[in-house]
N, CA, C and O atoms as a GROMACS GRO file, in nm:
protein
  464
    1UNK      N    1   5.764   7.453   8.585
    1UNK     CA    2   5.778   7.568   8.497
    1UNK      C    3   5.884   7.666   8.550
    1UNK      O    4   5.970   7.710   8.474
    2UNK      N    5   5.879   7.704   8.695
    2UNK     CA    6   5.986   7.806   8.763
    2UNK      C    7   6.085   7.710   8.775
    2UNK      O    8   6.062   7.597   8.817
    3UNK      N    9   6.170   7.742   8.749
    3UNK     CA   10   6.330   7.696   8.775
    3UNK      C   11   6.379   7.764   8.939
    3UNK      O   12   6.388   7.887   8.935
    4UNK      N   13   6.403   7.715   9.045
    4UNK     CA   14   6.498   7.778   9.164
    4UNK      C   15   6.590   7.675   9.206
    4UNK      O   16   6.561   7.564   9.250
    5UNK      N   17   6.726   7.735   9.186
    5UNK     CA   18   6.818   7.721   9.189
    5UNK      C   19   6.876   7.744   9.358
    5UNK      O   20   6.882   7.861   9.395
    6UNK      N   21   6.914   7.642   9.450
    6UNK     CA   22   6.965   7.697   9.576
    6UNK      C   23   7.123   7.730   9.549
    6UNK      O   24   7.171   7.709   9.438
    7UNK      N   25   7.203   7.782   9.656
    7UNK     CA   26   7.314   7.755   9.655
    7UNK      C   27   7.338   7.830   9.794
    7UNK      O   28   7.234   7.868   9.849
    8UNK      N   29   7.474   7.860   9.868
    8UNK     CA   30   7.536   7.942   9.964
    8UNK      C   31   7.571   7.807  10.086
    8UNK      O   32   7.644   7.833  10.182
    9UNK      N   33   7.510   7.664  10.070
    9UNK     CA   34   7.512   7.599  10.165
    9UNK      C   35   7.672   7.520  10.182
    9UNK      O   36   7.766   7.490  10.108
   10UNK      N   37   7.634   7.509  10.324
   10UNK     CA   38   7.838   7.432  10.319
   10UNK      C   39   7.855   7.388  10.478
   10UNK      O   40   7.742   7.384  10.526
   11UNK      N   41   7.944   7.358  10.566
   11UNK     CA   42   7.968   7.344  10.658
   11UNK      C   43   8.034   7.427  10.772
   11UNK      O   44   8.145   7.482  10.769
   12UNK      N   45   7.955   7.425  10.861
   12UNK     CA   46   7.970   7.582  10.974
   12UNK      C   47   8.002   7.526  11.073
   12UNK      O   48   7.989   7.405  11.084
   13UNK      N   49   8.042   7.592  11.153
   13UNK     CA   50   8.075   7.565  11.266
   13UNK      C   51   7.994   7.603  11.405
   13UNK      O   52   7.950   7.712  11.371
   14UNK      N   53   7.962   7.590  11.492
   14UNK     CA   54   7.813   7.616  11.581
   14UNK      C   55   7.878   7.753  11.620
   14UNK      O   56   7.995   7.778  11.647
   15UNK      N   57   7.723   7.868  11.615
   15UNK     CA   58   7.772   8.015  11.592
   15UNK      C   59   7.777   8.030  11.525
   15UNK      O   60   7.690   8.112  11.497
   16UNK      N   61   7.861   7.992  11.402
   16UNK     CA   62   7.914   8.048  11.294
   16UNK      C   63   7.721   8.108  11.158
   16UNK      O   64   7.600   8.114  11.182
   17UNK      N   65   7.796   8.130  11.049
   17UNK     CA   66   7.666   8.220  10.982
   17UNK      C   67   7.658   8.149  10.838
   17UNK      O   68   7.754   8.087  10.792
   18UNK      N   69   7.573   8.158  10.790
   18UNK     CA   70   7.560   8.129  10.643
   18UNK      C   71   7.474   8.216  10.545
   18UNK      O   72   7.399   8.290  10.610
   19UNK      N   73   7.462   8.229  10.427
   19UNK     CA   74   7.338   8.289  10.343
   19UNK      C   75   7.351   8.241  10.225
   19UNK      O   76   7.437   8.245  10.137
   20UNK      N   77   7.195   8.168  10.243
   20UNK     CA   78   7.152   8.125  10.129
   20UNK      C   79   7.082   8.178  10.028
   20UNK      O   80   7.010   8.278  10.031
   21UNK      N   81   7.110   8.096   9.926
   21UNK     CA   82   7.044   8.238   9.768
   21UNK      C   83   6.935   8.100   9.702
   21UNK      O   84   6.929   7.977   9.714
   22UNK      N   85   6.883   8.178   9.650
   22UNK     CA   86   6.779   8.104   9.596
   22UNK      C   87   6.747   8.186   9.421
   22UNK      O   88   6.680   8.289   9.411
   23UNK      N   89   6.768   8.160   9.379
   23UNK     CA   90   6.778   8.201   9.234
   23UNK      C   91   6.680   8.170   9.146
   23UNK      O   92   6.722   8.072   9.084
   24UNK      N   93   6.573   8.199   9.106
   24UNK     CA   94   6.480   8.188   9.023
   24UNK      C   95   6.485   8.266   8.843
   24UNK      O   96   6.548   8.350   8.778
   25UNK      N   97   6.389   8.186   8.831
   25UNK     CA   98   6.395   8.172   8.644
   25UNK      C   99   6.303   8.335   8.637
   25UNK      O  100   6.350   8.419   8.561
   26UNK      N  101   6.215   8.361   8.693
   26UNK     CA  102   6.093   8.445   8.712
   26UNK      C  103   6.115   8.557   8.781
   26UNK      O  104   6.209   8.574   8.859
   27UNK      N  105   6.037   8.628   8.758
   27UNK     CA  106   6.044   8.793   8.832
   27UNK      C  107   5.974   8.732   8.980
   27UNK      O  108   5.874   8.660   8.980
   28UNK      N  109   6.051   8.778   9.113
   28UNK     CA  110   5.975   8.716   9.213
   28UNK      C  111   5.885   8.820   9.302
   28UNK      O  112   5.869   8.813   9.424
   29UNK      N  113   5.836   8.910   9.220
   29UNK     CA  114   5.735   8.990   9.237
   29UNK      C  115   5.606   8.933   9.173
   29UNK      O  116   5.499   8.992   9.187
   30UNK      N  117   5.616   8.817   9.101
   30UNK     CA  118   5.520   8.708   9.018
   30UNK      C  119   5.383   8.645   9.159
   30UNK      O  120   5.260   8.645   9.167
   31UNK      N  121   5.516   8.592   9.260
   31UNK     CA  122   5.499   8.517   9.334
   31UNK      C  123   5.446   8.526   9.461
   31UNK      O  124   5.513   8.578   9.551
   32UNK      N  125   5.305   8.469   9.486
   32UNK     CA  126   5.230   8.494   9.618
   32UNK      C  127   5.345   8.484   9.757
   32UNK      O  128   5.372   8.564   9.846
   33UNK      N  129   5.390   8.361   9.728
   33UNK     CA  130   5.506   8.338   9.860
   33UNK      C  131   5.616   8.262   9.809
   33UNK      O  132   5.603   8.174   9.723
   34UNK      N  133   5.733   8.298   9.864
   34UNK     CA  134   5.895   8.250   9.876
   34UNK      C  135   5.880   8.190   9.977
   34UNK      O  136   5.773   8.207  10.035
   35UNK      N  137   5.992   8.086  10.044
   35UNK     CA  138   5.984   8.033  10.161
   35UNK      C  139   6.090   7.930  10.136
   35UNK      O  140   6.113   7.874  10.028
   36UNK      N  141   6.155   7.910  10.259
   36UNK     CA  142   6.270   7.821  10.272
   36UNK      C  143   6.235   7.730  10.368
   36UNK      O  144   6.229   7.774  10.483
   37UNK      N  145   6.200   7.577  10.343
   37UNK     CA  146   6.180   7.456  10.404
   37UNK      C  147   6.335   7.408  10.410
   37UNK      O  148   6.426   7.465  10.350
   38UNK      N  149   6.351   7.287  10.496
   38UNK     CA  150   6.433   7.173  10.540
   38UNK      C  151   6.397   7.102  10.594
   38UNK      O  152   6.303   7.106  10.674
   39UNK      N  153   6.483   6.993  10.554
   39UNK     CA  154   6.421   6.844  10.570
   39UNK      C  155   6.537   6.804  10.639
   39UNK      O  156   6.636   6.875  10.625
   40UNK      N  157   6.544   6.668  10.737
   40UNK     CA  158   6.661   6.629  10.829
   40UNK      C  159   6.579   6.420  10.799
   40UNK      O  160   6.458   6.393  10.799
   41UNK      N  161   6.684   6.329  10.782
   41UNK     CA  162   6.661   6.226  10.766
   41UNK      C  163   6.552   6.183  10.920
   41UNK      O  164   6.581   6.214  11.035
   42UNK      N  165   6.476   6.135  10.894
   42UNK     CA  166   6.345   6.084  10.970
   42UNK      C  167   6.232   6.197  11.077
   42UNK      O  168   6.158   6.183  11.174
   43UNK      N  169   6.277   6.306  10.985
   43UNK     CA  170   6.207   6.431  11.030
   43UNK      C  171   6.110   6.444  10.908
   43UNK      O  172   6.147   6.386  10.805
   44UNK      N  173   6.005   6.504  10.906
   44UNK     CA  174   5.895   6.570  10.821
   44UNK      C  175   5.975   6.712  10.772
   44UNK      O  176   6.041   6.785  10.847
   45UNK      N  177   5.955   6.733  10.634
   45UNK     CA  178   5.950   6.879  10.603
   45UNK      C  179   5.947   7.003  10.692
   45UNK      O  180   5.857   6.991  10.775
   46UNK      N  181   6.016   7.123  10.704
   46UNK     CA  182   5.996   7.198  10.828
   46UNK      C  183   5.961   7.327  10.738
   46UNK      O  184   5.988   7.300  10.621
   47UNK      N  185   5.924   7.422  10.750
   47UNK     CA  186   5.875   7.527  10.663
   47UNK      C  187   5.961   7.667  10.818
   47UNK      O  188   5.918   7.706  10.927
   48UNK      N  189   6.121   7.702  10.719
   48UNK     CA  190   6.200   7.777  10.784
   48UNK      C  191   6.142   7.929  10.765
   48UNK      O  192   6.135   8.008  10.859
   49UNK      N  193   6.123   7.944  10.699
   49UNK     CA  194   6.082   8.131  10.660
   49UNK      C  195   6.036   8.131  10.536
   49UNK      O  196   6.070   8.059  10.442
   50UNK      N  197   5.934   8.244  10.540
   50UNK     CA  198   5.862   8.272  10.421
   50UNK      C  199   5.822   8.419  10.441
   50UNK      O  200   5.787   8.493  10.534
   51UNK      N  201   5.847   8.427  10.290
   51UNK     CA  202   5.832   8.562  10.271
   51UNK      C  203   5.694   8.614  10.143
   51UNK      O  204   5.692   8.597  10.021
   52UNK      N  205   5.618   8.665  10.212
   52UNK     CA  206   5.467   8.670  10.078
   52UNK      C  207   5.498   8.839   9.963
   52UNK      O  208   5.591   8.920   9.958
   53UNK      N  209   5.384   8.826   9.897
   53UNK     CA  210   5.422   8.965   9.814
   53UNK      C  211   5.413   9.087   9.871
   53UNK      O  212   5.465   9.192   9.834
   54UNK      N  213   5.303   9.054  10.015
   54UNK     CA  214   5.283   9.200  10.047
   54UNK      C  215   5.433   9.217  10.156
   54UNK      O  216   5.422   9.322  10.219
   55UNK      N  217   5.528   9.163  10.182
   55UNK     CA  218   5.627   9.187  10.242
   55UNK      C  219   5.660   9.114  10.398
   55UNK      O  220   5.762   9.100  10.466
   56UNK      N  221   5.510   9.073  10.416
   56UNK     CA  222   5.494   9.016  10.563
   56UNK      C  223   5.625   8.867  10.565
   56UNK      O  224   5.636   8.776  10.482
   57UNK      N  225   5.688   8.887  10.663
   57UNK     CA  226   5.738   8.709  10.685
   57UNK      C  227   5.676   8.642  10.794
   57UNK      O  228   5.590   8.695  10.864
   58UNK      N  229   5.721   8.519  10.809
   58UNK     CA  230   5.666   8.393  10.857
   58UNK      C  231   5.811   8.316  10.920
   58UNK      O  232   5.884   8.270  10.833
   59UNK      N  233   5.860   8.298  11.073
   59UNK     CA  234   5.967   8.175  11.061
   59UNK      C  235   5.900   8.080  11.194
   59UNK      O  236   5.824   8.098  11.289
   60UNK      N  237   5.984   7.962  11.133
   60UNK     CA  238   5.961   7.884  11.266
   60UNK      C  239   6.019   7.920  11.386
   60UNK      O  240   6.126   7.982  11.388
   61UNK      N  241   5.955   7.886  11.493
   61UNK     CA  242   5.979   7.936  11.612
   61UNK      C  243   6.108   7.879  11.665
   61UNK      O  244   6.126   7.921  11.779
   62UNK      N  245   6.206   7.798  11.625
   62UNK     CA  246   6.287   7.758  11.575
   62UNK      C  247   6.390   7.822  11.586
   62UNK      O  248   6.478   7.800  11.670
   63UNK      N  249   6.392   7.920  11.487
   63UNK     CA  250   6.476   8.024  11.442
   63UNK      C  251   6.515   8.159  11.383
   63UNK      O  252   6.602   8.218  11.319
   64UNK      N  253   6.326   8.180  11.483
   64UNK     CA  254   6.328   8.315  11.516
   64UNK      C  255   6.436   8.415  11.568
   64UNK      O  256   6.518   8.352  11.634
   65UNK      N  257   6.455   8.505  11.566
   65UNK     CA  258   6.573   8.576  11.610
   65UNK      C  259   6.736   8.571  11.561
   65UNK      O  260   6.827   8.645  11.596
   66UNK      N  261   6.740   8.448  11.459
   66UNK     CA  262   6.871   8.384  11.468
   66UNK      C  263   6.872   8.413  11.312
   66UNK      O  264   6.971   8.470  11.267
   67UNK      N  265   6.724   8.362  11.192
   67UNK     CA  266   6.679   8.358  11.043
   67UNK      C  267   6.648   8.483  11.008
   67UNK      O  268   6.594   8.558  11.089
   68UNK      N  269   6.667   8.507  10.924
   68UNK     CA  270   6.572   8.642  10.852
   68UNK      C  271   6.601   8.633  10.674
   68UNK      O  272   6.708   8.651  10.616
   69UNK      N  273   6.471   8.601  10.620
   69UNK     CA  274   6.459   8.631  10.491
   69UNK      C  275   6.447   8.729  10.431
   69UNK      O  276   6.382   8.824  10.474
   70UNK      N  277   6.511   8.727  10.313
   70UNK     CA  278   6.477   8.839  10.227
   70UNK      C  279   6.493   8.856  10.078
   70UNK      O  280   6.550   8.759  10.030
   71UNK      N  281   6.457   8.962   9.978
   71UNK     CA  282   6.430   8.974   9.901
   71UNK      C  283   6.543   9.085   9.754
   71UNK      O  284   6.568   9.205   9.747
   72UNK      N  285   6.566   9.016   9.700
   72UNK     CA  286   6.664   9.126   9.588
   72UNK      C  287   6.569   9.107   9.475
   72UNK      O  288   6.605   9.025   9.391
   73UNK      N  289   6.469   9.159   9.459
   73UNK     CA  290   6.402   9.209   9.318
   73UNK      C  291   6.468   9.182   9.180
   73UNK      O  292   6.436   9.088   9.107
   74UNK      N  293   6.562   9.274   9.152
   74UNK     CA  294   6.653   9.297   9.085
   74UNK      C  295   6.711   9.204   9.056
   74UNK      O  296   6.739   9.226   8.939
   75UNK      N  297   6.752   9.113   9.080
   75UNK     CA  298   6.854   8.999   9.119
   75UNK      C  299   6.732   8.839   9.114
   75UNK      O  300   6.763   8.721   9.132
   76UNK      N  301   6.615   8.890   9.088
   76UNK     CA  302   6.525   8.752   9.114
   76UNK      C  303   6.564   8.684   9.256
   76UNK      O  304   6.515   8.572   9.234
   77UNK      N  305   6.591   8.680   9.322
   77UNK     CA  306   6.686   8.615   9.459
   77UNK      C  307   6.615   8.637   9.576
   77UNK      O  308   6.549   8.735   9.608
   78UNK      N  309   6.641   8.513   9.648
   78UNK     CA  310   6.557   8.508   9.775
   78UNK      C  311   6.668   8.454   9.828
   78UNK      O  312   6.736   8.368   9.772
   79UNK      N  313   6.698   8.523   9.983
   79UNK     CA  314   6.795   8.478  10.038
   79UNK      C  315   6.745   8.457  10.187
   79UNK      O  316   6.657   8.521  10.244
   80UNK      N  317   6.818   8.357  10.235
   80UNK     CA  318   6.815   8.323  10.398
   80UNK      C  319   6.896   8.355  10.430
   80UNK      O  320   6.995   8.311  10.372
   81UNK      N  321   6.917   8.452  10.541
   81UNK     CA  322   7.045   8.463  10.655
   81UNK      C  323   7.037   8.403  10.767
   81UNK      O  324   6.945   8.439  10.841
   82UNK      N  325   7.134   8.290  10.816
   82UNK     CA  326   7.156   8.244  10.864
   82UNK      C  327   7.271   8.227  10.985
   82UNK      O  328   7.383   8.179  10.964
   83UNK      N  329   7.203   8.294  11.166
   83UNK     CA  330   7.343   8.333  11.231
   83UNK      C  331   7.272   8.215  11.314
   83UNK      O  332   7.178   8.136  11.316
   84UNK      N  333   7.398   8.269  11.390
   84UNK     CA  334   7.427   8.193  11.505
   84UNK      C  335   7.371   8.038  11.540
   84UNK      O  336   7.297   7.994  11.628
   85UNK      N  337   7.440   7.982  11.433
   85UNK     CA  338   7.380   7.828  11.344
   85UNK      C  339   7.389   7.761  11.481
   85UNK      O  340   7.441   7.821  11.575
   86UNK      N  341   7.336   7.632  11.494
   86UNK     CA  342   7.334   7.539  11.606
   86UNK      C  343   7.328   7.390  11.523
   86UNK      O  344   7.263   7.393  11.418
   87UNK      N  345   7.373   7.298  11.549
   87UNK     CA  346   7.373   7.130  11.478
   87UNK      C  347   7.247   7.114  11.468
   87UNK      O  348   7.216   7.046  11.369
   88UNK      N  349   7.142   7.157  11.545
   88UNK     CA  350   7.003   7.096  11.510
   88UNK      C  351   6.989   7.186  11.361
   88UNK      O  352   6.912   7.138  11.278
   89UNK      N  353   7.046   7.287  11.333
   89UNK     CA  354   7.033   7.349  11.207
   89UNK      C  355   7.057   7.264  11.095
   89UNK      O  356   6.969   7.290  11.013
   90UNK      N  357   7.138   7.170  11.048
   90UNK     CA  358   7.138   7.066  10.989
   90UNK      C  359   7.046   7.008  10.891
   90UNK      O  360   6.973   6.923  10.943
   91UNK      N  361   7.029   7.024  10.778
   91UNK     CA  362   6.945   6.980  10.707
   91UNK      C  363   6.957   7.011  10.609
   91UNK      O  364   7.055   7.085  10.614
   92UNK      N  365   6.906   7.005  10.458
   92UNK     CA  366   6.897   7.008  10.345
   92UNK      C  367   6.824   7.119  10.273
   92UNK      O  368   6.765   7.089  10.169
   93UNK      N  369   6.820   7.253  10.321
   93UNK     CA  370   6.755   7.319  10.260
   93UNK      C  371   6.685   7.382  10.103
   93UNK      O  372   6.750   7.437  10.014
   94UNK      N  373   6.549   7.358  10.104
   94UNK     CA  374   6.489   7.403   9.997
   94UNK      C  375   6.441   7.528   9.948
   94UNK      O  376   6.424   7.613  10.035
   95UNK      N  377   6.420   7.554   9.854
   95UNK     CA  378   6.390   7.682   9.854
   95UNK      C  379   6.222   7.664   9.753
   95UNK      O  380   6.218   7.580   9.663
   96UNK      N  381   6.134   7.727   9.775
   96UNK     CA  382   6.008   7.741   9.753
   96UNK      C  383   5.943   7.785   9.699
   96UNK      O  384   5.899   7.862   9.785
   97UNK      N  385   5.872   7.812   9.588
   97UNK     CA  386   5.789   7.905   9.526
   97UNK      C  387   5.646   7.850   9.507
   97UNK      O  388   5.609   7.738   9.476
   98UNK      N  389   5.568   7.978   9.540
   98UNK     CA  390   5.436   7.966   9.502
   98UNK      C  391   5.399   8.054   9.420
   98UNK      O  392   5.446   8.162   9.455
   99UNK      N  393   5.334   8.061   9.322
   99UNK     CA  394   5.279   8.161   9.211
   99UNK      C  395   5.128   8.224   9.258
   99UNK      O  396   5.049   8.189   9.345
  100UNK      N  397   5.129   8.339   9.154
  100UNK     CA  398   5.033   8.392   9.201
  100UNK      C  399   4.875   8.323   9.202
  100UNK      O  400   4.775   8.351   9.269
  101UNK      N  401   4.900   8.220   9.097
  101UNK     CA  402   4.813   8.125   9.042
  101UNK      C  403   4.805   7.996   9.114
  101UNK      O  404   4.709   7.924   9.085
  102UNK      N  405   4.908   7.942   9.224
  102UNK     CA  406   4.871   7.872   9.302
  102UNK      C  407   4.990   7.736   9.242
  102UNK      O  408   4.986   7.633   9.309
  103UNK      N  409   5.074   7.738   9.142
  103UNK     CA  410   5.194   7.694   9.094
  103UNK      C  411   5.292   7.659   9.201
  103UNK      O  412   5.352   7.760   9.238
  104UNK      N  413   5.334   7.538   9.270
  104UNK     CA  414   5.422   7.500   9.354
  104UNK      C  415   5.594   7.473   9.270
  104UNK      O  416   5.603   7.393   9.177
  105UNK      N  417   5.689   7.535   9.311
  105UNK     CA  418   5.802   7.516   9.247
  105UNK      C  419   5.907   7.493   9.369
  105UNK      O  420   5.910   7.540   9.483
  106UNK      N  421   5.963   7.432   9.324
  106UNK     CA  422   6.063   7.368   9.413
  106UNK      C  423   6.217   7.364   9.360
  106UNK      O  424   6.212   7.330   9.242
  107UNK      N  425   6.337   7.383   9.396
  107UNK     CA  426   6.460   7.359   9.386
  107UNK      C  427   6.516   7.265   9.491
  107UNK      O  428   6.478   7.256   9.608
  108UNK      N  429   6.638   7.177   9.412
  108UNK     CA  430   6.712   7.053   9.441
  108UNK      C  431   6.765   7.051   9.609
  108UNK      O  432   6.793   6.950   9.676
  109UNK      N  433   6.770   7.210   9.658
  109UNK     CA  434   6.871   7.192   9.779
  109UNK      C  435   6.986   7.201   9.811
  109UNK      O  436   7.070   7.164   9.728
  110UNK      N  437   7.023   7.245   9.921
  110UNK     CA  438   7.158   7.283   9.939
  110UNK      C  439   7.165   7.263  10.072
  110UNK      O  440   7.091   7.320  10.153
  111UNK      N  441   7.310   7.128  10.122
  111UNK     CA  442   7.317   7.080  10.233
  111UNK      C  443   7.375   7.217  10.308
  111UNK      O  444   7.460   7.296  10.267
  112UNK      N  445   7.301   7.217  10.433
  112UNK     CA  446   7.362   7.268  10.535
  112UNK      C  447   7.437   7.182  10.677
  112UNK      O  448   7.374   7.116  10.760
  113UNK      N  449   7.552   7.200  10.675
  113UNK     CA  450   7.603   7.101  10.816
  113UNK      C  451   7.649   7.192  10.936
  113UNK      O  452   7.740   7.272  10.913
  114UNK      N  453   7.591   7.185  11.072
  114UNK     CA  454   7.691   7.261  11.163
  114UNK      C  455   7.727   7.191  11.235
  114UNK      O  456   7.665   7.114  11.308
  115UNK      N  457   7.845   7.210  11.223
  115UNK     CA  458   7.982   7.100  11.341
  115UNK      C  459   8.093   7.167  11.380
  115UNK      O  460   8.155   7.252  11.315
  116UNK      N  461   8.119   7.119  11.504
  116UNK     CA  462   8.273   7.180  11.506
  116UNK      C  463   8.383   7.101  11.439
  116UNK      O  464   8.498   7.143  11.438
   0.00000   0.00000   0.00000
């Protein structure tokens, strides 16, 4: 039913930064939790940051200090910032929705590569 749309992903260089947008059909004040997963070929799903309604976030320990999610109301948009990238950063990022009703929504992804 929710439409999210990724995009901002591309190829970095280690250090280098990215930000990802996540674009939804829905007001994302709807939504119990946002959250940005990635997946890496023969890895499990990784659950990168999440962001709930009451404002609290969530990242993997991962990429703590480095990730920070956030929120444009206005804009429907959930974005990941993304510094000081490293190659294990690498993966296919998704972007996430849960409804207030318990509705799982998902968008296609947007490759992330870091290389020199």
């Amino acid at each position: 039913q929710v439409q999210l749309v990724e995009s901002g992903g591309g190829l970095v260089q280690p250090g280098g930064s990215l930000r990802l947008s996540c674009a939804t059909s829905g007001s994302i004040s709807n939504f119990y939790r946002m959250a940005w997963f990635r997946q890496t070929p023969g890895k499990q799903r990784e659950l990168v940051a999440a962001i709930f309604s009451g404002g609290s976030t969530n990242y993997a320990d991962s990429v703590k200090g480095r990730f920070a999610i956030s929120r444009d109301n206005a804009k429907n948009t959930v974005f990941l910032q993304m510094n000081s990238l490293a190659p294990e950063d690498t993966a296919v990022y998704y972007c996430n929705a849960i409804s207030m009703l318990g509705r799982d929504s998902w968008g296609q992804g947007t490759q992330v590569t870091v290389s020199s």
